[in-house]
C-alpha positions as CSV (number, residue, x, y, z in Angstrom):
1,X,0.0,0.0,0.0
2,X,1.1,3.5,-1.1
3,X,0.6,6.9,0.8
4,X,2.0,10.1,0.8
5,X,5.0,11.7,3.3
6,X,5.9,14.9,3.0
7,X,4.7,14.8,-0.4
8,X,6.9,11.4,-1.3
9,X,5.2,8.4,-2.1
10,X,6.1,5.6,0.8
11,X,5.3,1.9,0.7
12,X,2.8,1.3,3.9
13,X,4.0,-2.7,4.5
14,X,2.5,-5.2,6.4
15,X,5.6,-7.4,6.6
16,X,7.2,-6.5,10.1
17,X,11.1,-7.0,10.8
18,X,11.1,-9.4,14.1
19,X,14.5,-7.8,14.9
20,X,12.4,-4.4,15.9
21,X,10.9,-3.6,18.8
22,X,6.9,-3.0,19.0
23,X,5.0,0.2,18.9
24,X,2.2,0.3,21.4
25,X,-0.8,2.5,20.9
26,X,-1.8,2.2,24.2
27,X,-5.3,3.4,25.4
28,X,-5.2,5.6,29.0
29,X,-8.0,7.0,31.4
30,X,-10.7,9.8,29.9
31,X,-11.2,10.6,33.4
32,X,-11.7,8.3,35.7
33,X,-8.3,6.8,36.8
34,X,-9.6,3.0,37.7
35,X,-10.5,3.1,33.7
36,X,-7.2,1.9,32.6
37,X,-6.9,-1.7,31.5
38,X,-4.6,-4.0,33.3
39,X,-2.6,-4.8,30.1
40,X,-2.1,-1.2,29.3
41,X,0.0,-1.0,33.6
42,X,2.3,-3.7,32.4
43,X,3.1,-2.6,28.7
44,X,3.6,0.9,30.2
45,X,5.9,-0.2,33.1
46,X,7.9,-2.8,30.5
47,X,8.9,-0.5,27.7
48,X,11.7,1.3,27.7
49,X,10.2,4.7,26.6
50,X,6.5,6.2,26.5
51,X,5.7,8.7,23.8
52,X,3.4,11.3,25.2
53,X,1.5,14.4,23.9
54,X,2.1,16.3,27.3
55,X,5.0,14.8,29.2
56,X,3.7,16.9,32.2
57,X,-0.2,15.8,32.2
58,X,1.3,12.1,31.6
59,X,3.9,12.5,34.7
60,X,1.0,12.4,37.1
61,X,-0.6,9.9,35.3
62,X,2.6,7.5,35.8
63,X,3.2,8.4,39.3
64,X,-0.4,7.6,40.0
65,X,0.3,4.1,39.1
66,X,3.7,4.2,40.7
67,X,5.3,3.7,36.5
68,X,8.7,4.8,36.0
69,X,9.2,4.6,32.7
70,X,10.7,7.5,30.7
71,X,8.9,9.8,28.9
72,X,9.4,12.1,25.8
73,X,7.4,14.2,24.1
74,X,5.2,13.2,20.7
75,X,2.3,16.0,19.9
76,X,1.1,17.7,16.7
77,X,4.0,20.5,16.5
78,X,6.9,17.6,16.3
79,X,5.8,14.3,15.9
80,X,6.5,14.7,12.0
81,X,10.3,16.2,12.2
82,X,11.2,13.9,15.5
83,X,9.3,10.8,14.7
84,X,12.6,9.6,13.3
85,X,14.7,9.4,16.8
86,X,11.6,6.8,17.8
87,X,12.3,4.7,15.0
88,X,15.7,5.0,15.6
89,X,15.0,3.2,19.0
90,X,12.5,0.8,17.5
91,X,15.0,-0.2,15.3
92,X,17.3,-0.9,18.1
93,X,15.4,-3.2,19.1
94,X,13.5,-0.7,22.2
95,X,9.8,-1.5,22.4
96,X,7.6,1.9,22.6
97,X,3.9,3.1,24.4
98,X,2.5,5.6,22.6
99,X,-0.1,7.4,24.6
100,X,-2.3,11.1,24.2
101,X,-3.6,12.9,27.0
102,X,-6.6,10.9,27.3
103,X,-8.3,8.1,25.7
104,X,-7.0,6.1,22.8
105,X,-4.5,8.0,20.6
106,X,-5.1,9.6,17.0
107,X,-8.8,9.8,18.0
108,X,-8.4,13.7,17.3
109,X,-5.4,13.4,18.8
110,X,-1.3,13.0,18.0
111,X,0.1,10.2,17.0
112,X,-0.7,9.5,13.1
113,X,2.4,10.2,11.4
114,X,4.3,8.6,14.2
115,X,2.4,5.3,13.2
116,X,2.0,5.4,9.5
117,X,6.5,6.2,9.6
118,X,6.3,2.6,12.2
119,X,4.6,1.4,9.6
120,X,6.6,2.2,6.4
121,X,9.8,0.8,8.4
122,X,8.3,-2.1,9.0
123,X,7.8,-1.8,12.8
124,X,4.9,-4.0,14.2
125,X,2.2,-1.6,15.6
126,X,-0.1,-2.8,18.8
127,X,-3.3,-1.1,19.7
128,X,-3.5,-1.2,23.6
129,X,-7.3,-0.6,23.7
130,X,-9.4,1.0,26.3
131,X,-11.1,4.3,26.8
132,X,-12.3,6.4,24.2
133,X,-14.8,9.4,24.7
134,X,-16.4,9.5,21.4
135,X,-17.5,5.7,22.1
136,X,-18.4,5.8,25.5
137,X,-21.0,8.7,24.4
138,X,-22.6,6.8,22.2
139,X,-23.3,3.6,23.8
140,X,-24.8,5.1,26.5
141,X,-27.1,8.2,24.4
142,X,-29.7,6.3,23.3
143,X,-29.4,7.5,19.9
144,X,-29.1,4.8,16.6
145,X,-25.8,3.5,17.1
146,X,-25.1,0.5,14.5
147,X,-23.6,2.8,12.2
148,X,-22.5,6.4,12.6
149,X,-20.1,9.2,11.8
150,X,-17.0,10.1,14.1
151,X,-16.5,14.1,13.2
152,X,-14.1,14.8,15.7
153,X,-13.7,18.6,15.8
154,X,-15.5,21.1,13.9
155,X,-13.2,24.6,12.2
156,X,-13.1,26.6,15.4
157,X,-14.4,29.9,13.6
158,X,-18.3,30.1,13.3
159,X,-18.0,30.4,9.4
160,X,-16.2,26.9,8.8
161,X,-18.5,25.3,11.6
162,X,-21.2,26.4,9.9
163,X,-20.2,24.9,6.3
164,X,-19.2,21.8,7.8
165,X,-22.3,21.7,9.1
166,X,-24.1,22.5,6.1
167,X,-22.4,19.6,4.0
168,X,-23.5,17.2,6.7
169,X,-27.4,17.6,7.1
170,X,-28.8,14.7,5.4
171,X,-26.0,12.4,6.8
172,X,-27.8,9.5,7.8
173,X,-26.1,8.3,10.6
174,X,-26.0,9.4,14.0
175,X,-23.0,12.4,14.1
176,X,-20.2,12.3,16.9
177,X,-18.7,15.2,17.3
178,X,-16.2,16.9,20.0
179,X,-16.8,20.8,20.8
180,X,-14.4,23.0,23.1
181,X,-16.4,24.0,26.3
182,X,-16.2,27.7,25.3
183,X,-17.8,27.1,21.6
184,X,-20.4,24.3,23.3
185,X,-23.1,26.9,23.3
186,X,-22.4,28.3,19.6
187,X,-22.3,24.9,17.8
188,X,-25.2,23.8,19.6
189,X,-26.8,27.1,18.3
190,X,-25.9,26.8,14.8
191,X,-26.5,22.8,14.9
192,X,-30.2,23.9,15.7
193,X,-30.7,25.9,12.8
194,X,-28.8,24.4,10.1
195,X,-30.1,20.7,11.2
196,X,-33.4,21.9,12.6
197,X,-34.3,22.5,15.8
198,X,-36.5,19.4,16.5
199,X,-33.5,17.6,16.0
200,X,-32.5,15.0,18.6
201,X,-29.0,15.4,20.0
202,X,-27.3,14.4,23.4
203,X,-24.7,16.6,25.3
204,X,-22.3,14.1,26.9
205,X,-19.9,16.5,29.6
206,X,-17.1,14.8,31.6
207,X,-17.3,11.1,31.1
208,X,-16.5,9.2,34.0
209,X,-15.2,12.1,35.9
210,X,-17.3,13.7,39.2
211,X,-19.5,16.0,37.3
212,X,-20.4,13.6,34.3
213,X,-23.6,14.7,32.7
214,X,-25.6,13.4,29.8
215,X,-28.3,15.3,28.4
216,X,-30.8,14.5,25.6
217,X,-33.0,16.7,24.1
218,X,-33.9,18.5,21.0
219,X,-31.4,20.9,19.6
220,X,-33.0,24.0,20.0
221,X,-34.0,22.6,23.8
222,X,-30.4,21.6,24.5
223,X,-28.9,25.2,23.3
224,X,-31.6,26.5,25.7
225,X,-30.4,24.6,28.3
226,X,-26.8,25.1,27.7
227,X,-27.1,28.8,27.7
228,X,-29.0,28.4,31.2
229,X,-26.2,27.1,33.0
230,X,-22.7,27.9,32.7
231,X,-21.9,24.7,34.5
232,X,-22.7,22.7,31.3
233,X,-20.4,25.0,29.2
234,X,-17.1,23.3,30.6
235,X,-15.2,20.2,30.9
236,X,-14.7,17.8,27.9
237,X,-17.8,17.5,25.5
238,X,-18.8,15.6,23.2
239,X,-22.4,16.1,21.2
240,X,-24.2,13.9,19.3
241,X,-26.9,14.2,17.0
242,X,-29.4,12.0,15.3
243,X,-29.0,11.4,11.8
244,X,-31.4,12.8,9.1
245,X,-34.4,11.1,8.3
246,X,-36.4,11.7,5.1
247,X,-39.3,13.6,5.2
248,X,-42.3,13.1,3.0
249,X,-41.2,16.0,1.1
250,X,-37.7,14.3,0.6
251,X,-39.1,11.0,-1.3
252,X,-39.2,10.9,-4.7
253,X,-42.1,10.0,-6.7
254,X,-42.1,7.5,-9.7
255,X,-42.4,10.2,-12.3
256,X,-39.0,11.6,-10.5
257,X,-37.2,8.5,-10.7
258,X,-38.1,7.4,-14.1
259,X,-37.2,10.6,-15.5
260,X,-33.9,10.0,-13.3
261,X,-32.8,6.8,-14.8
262,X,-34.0,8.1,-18.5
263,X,-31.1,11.0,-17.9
264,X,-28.3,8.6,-16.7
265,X,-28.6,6.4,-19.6
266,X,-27.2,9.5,-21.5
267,X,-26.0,12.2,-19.1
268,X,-23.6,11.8,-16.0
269,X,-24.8,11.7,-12.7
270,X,-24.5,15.4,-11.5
271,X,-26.0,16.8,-15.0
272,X,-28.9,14.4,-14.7
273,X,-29.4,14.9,-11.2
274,X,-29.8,18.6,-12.2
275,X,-31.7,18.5,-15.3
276,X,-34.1,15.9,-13.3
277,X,-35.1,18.5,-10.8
278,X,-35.7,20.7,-13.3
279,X,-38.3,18.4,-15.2
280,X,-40.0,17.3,-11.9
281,X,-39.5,19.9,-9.0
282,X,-37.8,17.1,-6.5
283,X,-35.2,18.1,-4.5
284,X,-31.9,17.6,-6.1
285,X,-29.6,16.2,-3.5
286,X,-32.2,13.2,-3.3
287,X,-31.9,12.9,-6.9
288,X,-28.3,13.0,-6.7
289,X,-28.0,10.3,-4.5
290,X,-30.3,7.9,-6.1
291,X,-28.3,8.8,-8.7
292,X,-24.9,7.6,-7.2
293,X,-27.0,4.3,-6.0
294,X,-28.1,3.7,-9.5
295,X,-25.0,4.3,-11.2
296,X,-21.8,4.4,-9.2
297,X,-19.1,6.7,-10.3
């Protein structure tokens, strides 16, 4: 498998050099400290170094747990550029934890380019598993959760929030998303109108720490009740919403569809999509996507 570095095309490879040592990707605590798995004590007290995002937060961590282990720093700003003195020490035979502030690592967090490079070398990668927020919401929200869509962070300014938004309104599937406590409010706001405020979403706050709250309600309730107590607008968050589901207005009639599939026999999907809603008045993003069902691209 190929994929890009810095631009350069790498080979990904699945055959691991036994001569290496192993990267762990090794799953801590979200908040609650009797969270972590007993697997993930011992492979953090046997390697002989533990990649962290914030050597400081992770400090207490360790100490906690009585770990020694050394640590040394792996975050966004220099995992690309110093992801080569790890390897370095997997090759040498070291095995390595690779852990994030909280939860399981690259979940919207660091640690990506550090495993795609262990990868390419032909370093064996572990996952350590354990806690991870955007999970724990959903199994216990009591929203659809057989299939859905892990958003992680939306653009921080209200512009890009709002167009990310936009392109996901008819997604399908329930929406996991995490929000900074001091935007909570804001995308909760604009979530409401672009989605619809009859929308059902959950506010999940501090999983498994002291004040852990989860809150279900419409979206134009849950703003409401955000913006009511400033309590609810700190902490971790994450916020889930229901997926779309088709109105009447959104179904398309026979006439609709024939005229559809009379287009795509000539016309590519996005011209016939268009000229369809033209001929019939139904909604074109429905007609687009019957399109892609009916004729994959």
């Amino acid at each position: 498998m190929r994929v890009l570095r810095e631009g350069i095309a790498v080979t990904v490879s699945d055959t691991v050099n036994s001569s290496f040592g192993t990267l762990f990707v090794v799953a801590t605590p979200i908040g609650n400290l009797d969270d972590i798995t007993a697997r993930a004590l011992r492979i953090l007290g046997e390697v002989s170094l533990i990649a962290a995002e914030d050597t400081r937060h992770s400090a207490r961590l360790l100490q906690h747990f009585g770990i020694g282990t050394p640590l040394a720093a792996c975050h966004e700003h220099n995992e690309r550029a110093d992801g080569g003195r790890f390897l370095a020490r997997l090759a040498a035979g070291e095995d390595i934890a690779l852990i994030s502030d909280a939860g399981t690592p690259l979940i919207s967090d660091p640690g990506f380019h550090l495993v795609r490079q262990a990868r390419a070398a032909g370093v064996r990668v572990t996952p350590v598993p354990g806690a991870c927020a955007a999970v724990a919401a959903l199994s216990a929200a009591g929203l659809p959760s057989d299939r859905f869509s892990f958003e992680g962070f939306l653009p921080a300014k209200r512009a890009g929030r709002r167009t990310r938004l936009e392109t996901l309104r008819e997604e399908a599937r329930t929406m996991v998303f995490y929000e900074a406590p001091h935007r909570i409010l804001e995308c909760l706001q604009d979530m409401a109108e672009l989605f619809g405020a009859e929308r059902q979403a959950v506010l999940a706050r501090e999983i498994t720490k002291t004040f852990e709250t989860i809150k279900g309600l419409p979206l134009a309730e849950l703003a409401l009740w955000v913006s009511q107590d400033e309590n609810q607008q700190r902490g971790e968050c994450v916020v889930l919403v229901a997926g779309h589901q088709p109105s009447s207005e959104d179904e398309l009639d026979a006439e609709a569809i024939k005229v559809l599939d009379l287009l795509l026999a000539e016309l590519p999907i996005k011209r016939a999509a268009a000229l369809a809603a033209q001929i019939t008045g139904a909604r074109k993003n429905r007609l687009y996507e019957l399109a892609l069902s009916r004729k994959p691209q």
